[in-house]
VOGU-3710 file (C-alpha; in Angstrom, 3 decimals, decimal comma):
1> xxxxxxxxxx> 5,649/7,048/-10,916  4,319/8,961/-7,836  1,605/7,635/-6,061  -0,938/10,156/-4,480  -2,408/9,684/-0,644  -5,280/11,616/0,519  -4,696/12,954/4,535  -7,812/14,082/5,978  -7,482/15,455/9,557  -8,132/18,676/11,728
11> xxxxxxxxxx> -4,509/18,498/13,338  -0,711/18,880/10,687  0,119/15,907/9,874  3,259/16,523/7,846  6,205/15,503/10,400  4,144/12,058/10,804  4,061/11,482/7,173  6,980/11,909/6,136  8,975/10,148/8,608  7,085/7,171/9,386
21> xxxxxxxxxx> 5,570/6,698/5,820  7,687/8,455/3,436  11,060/7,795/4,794  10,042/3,879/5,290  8,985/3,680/1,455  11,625/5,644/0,055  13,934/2,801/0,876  11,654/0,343/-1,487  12,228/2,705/-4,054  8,243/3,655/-3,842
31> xxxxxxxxxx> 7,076/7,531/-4,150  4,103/7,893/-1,765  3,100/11,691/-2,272  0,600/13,064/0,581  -1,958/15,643/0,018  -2,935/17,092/3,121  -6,500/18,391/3,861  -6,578/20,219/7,244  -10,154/20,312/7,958  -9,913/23,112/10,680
41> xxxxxxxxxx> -8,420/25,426/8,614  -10,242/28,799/8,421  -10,902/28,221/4,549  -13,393/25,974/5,531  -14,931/27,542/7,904  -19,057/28,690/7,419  -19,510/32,028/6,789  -20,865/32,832/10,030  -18,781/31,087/12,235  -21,431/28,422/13,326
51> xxxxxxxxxx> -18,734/25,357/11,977  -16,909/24,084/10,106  -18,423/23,129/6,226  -18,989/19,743/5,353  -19,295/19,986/1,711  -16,655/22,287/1,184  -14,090/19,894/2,851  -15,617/17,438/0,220  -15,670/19,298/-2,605  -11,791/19,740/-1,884
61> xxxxxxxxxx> -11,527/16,243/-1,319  -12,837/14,913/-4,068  -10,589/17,576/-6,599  -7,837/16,284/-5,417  -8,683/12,727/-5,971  -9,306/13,508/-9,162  -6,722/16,057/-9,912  -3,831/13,403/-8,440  -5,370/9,657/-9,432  -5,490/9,042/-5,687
71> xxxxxxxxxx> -5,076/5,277/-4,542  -5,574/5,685/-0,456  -7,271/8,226/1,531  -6,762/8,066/5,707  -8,758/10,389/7,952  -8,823/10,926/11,544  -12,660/10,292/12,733  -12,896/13,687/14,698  -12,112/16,719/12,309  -14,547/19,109/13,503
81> xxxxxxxxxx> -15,946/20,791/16,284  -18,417/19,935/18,909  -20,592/22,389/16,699  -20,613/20,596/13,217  -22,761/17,380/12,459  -20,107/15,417/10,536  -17,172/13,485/11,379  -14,145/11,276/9,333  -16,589/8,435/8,626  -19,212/10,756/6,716
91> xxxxxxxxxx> -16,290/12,304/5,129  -15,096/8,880/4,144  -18,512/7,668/3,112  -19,194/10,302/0,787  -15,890/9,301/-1,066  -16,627/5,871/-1,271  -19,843/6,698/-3,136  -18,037/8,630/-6,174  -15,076/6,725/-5,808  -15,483/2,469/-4,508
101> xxxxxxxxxx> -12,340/1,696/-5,828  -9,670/3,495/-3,176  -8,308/2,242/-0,277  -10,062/4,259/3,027  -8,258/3,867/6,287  -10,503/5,524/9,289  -7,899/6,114/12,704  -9,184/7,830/16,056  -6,780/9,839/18,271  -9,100/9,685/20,870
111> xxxxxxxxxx> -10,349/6,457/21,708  -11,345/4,448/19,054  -14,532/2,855/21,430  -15,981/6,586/21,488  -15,867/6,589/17,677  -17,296/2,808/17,782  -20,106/3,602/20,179  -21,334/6,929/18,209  -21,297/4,854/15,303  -23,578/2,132/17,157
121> xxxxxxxxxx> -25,655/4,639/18,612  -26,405/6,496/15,393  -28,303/2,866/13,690  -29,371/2,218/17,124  -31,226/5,524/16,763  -33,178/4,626/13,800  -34,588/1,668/15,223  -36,643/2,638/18,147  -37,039/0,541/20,983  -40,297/-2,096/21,797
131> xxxxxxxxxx> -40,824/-1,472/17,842  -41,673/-4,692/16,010  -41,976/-3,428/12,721  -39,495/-0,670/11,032  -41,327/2,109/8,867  -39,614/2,034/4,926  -37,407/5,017/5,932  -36,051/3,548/9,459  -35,443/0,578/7,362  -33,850/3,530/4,884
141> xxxxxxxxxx> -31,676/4,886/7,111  -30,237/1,753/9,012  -29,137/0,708/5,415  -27,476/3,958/5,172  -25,591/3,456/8,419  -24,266/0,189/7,937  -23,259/1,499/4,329  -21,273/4,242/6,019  -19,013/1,530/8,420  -19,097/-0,574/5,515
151> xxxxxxxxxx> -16,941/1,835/3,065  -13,661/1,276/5,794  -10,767/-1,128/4,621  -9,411/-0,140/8,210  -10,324/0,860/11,345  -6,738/2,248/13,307  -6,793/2,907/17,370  -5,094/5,898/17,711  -2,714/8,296/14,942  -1,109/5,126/14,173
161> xxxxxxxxxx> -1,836/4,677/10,749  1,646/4,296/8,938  1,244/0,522/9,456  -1,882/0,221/7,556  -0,561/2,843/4,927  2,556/0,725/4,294  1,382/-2,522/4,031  -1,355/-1,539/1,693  1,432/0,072/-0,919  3,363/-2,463/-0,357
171> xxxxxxxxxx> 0,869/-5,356/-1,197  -0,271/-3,470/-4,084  0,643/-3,454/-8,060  2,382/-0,113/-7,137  6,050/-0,685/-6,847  5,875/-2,844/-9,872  4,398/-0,285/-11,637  6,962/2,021/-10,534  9,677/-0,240/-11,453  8,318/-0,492/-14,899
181> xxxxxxxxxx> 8,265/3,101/-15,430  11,390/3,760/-14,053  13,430/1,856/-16,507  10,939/3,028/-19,224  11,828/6,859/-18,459  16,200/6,190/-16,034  17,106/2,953/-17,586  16,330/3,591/-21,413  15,277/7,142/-22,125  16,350/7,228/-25,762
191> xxxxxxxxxx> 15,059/3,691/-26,950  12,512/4,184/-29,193  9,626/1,797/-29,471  9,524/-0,431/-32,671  5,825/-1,938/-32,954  2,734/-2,940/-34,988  1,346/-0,631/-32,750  0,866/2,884/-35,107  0,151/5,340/-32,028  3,520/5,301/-30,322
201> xxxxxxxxxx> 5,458/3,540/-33,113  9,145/5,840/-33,002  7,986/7,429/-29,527  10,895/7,129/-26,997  10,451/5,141/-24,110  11,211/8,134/-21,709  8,233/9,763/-23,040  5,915/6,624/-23,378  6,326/6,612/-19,848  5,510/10,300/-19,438
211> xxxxxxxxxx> 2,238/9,764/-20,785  1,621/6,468/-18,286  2,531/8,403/-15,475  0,169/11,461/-16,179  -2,655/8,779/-17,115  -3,641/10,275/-20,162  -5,817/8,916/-22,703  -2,809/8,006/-25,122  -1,319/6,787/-21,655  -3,694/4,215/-20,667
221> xxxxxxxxxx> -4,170/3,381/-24,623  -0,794/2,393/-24,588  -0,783/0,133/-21,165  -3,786/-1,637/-23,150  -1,923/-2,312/-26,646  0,891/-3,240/-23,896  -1,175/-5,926/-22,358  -2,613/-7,361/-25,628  0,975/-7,105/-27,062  2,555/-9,007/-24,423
231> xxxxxxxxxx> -0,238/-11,848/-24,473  -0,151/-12,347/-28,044  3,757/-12,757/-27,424  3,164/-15,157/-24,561  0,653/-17,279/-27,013  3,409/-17,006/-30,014  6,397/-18,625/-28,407  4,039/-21,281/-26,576  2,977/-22,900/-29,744  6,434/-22,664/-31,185
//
């Protein structure tokens, strides 16, 4: 079962992925597949050369999530220019709003304090100073801001984010998921599957697992009936 991460970042991070992610998982038997979203290339660029565009790099981002059933997205906090309004956080933010159920991971190859401080200085902004009472839409977009910083399951100083990556996969249902699957489609390919359940009574395991894998609708059917099936069994042999 391959697993889908989402890199965000203006700089290639391919070489960094794959040796200190890829290389480190492949030895726990776990597929981490990276999808890599280079935010300076010129694709993304506006039509008149004023930036980079914001909501194209998002619309991109958010096919893929969808396309791929992706469980972790990192991004670097500076993947524009000095000319664009938006940073990794935004980027990040947006996600979280369509999607509050993936892992985010926000790292700074710069110092992380810069990133920190624009952050502070952006809800420090909407609260002016010697004000005692905030108007509905300072009080609007404070919310908004702490919203944003709130989104991040971690905050990495520096590229250094293979550590959070790993530990995260690793903690996760993932590699027993994997496991599962793999013996489903390696271990007993040709086994067919003898059940009450009508939908994938005489399917073969090999291609039960097939449909799991793609997470289709007969796919996630099945890894319901599976549960039920397996509690029912659990119940069964406890009051014998």
């Amino acid at each position: 079962m391959k697993t889908y991460c989402l890199v965000i970042d203006d700089d290639n991070q391919k070489d960094y992925f794959e040796t200190n992610i890829q290389k480190v998982l492949h030895n726990d038997h776990i597929e981490l597949v990276p999808i890599y979203i280079e935010t300076k290339d010129r694709v993304y660029m506006k039509r008149d050369h004023s930036g980079f565009d914001k909501l194209l790099i998002e619309k991109t981002c958010l096919k893929a999530i969808e396309e791929h059933n992706c469980t972790i997205i990192v991004s670097d906090y500076q993947i524009s220019t000095d000319k664009d309004d938006f940073n990794g956080l935004d980027i990040l933010s947006d996600i979280a709003d369509k999607y509050p159920h993936l892992y985010l991971v926000l790292y700074s190859g710069a110092q992380i304090e810069d990133a920190i401080k624009k952050v502070i200085k952006s809800l420090s902004d909407t609260i002016p100073e010697n004000q005692e009472k905030m108007s509905e839409q300072q009080i609007m977009d404070a919310i908004n801001q702490l919203r944003k910083t709130s989104c991040i399951n971690e905050l990495i100083k520096g590229k250094g984010y293979a550590g959070a990556v790993i530990k995260y996969i690793r903690s996760s249902s993932l590699p027993l998921q994997q496991k599962f699957l793999s013996q489903l489609k390696d271990e007993y390919p040709d086994m067919k599957f003898m059940s009450c359940y009508p939908p994938f009574t005489g399917w073969k395991l090999k291609d039960i697992g097939d449909q799991i894998e793609k997470q289709t609708p007969q796919g996630c059917d099945f890894q319901q009936a599976l549960i039920e099936q397996t509690i029912s069994y659990m119940i069964d042999i406890n009051n014998d």
